[in-house]
Each structure stands twice: as C-alpha cells, then as structure tokens.
N, C-alpha and C positions, 0 to 999 in steps of 0.2 A: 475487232479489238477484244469481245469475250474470246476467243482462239489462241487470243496470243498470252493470256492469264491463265487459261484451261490447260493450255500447253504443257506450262509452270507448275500447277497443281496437279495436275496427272503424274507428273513424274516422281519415279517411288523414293527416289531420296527426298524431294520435300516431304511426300505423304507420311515417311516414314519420320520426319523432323519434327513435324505437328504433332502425331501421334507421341512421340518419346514428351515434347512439352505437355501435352493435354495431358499424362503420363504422369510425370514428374508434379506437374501444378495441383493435381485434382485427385490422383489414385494410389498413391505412394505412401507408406509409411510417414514418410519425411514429406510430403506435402509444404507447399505453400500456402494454404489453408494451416495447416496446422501447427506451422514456423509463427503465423500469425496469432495462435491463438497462444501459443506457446511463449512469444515475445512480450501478448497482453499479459499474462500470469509474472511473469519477470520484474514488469514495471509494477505490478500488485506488491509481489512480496519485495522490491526493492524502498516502495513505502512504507513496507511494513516494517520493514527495519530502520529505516530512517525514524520513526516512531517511538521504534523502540529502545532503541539507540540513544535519544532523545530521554525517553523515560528512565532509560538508567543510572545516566546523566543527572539528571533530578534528585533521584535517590540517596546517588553517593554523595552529591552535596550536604544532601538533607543529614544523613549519616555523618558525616564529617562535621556537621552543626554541632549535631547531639553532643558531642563529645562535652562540651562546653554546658558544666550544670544548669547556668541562666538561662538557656537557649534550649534545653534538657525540660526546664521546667515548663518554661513557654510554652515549648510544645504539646508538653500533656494536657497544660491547659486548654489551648485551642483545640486541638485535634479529636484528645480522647477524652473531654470533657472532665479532666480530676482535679480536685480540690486539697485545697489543708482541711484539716479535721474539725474544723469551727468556722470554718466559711459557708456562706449560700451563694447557688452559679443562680444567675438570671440567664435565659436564654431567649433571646430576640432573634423572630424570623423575619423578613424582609420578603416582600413579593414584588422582586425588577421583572416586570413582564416588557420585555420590549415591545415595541409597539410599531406594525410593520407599515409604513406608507406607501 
C-alpha cells in the first residue's frame, strides 16, 4: 500500500505541483500568509472609517445646530463653559464609576 502512494509522490509532476503550492502559499510576494495579513489591515481600516464616517456625521449635525442662536448659545454654554457678563457657572463633577460584577 506505501508503493502505491510512493508511486504518486515520486512522480515529477505531482512533486513539481507541491512545490509551485508550498511556492505560492509560503514564498511568494503575494503569498497566502500575506493576502491574510493584508485582508486583516482592510477590515482595520474599513472600521476605521466607518468611525469616522460616523464622526463627521455628528459634526455636520452639530454645525447645522449652530446656525440657530439659542442652540448657538446652548452650546457655549455646555461645551466651552461661557457666560453673560454678570453670571457665576457652578461646575459639578460627578464620579459614575461602574461597577464591574
């Protein structure tokens, strides 16, 4: 039974079929190792833009708020902490520490 796979294996077109895969899979520029690592970085930066994407999103919202004085004003208030010229800001911090079980 080893004879009849040795056979198989001996012969230079298979040998020669292995070696083009072991080749291609493992020594190659283009590599399947490296199609892998290549694909992992793809799905990275395809999060990344979905993110960001996301983030700009926000922004233009926020921008499109503004436009609107009350909403204008709101903002400075929250945000960048400003006042009318006769007002006092109190500022309260809060400590949510979740609590992990």
């Amino acid at each position: 039974m080893n004879r009849k796979y040795l056979k198989y294996l001996t012969n230079r077109f298979v040998i020669a079929i292995i070696v083009f895969i072991a080749w291609t899979g493992f020594f190659d520029d283009n590599s399947l190792l490296y199609q892998h690592k290549l694909n992992k970085q793809i799905k990275e930066l395809e999060k990344k833009k979905a993110f960001y994407t996301e983030a700009i999103k926000k922004q233009k919202q926020i921008l499109k708020d503004l436009d609107n004085d009350k909403k204008l004003e709101k903002y400075a208030r929250e945000k960048l902490l400003m006042k009318q010229p006769e007002e006092d800001i109190y500022i309260i911090e809060t400590n949510n520490k979740k609590i992990k079980k």
